[in-house]
N, C-alpha and C positions, 0 to 999 in steps of 0.2 A: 668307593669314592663318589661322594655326588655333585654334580653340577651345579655351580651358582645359579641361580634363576636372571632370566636376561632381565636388564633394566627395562620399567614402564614406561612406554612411550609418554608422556604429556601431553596431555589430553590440551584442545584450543582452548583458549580462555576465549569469553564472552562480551567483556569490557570491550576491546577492539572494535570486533566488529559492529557495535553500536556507537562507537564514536566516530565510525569512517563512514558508515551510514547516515546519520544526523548530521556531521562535518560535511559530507556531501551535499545534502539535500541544503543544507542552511546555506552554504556558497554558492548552489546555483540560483540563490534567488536571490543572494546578492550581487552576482555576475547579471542575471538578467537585467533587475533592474537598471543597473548600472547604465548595462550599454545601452538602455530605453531613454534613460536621461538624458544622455548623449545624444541619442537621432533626436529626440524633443527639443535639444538644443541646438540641432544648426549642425551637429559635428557629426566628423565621419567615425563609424564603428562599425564592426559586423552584426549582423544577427543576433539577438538575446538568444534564440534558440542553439546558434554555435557556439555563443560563451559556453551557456546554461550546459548542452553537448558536450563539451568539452572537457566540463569540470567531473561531469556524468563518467565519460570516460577514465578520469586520474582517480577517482574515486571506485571506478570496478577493476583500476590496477592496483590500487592502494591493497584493498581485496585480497587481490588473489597474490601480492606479494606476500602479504600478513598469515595466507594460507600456509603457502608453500614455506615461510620461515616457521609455521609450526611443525612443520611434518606435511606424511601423507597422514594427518588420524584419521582420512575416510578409509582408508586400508581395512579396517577392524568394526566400519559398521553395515550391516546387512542389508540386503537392495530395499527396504522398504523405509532404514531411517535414511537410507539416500533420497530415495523419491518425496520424503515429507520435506527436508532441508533443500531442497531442490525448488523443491514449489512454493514454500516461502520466500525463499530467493530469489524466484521469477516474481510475487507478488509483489517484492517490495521494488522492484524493479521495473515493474510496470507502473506502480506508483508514480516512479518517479519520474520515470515516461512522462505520465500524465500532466505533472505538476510542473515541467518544462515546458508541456504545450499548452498548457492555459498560462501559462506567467508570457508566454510568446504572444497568448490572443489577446491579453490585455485586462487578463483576470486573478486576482489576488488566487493563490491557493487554499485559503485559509478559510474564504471566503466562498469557493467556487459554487458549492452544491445549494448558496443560496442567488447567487448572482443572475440577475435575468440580461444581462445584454447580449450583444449580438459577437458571433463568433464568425470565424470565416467557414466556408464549406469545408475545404480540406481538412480546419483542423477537428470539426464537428463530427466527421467522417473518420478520421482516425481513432479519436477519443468513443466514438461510439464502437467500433472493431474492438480497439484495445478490453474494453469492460465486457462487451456482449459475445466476441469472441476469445479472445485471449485468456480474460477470467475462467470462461468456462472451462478454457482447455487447462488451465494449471487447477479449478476445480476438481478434476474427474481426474489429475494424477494425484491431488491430494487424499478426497478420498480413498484411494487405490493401498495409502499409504497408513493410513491411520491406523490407531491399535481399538479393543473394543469399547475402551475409558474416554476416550476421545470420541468416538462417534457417541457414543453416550450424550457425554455433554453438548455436543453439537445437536442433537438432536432437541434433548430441551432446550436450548439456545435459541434453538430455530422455530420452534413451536411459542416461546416466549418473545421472540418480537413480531412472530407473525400477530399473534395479540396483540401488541404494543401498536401495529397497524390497522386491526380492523375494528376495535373497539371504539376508538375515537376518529376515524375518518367518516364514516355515518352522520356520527354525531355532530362535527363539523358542520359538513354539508348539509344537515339539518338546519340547524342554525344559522347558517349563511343564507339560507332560502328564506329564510324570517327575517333576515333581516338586521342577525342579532351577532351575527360572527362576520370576517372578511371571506372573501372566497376560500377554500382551502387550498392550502400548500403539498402538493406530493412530496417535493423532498422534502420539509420540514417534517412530515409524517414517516419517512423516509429514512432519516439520520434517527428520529427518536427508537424505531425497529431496529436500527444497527445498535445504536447505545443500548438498548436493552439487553439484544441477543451477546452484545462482547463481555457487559455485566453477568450475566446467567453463565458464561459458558465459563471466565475466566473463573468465577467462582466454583463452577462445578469440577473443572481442569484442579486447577491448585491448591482446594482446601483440606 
């Protein structure tokens, strides 16, 4: 006599958590703004960074309710697709950190990496930890994490927008000594090495 075979747990779906993610992020800057109107105008409100906090939080319960109604499926994957799902998770979450505390200093997100005003210490001091250390530290688990096809692509990725950076920052500042270009822009040179290396890798990843 043989045993039926136990039913397939159900695997998470994907949908979700990119609309509790995006649903997230889109409501705290509309909460920000909100309560920013509001002090602008005379009236009492709390903090945009408490709204924004706030919704932050209904948004990592949203999460982990959505988790826990699918199951434990992390039961069934091995400590290194935990440590990769982990560390995107902390990235997109430091993201979003970040994107609370510049909509708090008075700077568009959308906007930030080209924006020159002024920030306060505190939050230039957090935002600088967040990238310089925080990144690093979810870097070196992600690493830790990846399989050989992925550091692969990563690697030309990486080699591809470091190009995307040194070919034309030279040339730039060449130019601008003449007379003939504006000063050069580090982040504008900056974001063009990220767009390259996300274009190279997602291709190399997916195709």
């Amino acid at each position: 006599m043989t045993s039926e075979p136990g039913a397939q747990r159900k695997p998470i779906g994907i949908v979700w958590p990119i609309i509790i993610i995006i649903g997230t992020m889109f409501l705290m800057g509309v909460v920000a703004g909100y309560l920013d109107g509001m002090a602008e105008n005379g009236r009492d409100a709390p903090s945009s960074t408490i709204g924004a906090g706030s919704v932050l939080l209904l948004g990592i319960a949203a999460m982990a309710l959505y988790v826990r109604r699918a199951g434990k499926f992390w039961q069934g994957w091995s400590r290194r697709k935990r440590l990769y799902w982990a560390s995107l998770g902390a990235a997109g979450l430091l993201g979003a950190i970040s994107a609370v505390l510049l909509q708090n200093g008075g700077v568009d997100f959308g906007v930030a990496l080209f924006a020159s005003g002024g920030l306060s210490r505190s939050t230039a001091i957090i935002l600088s930890l967040l990238w310089g250390v925080g990144l690093a530290v979810i870097m070196l688990v992600y690493h830790r994490a990846i399989d050989d096809h992925e550091e692969r692509a990563l690697l030309w990725a990486g080699l591809a927008g470091w190009y995307a950076f040194i070919l034309p920052a030279p040339a730039w500042w060449i130019l601008h000594r003449a007379g003939l270009a504006p000063p050069a822009d580090a982040m504008l040179l900056f974001v063009l090495s990220m767009v390259v290396n996300a274009i190279v890798y997602l291709w190399l990843k997916f195709r």
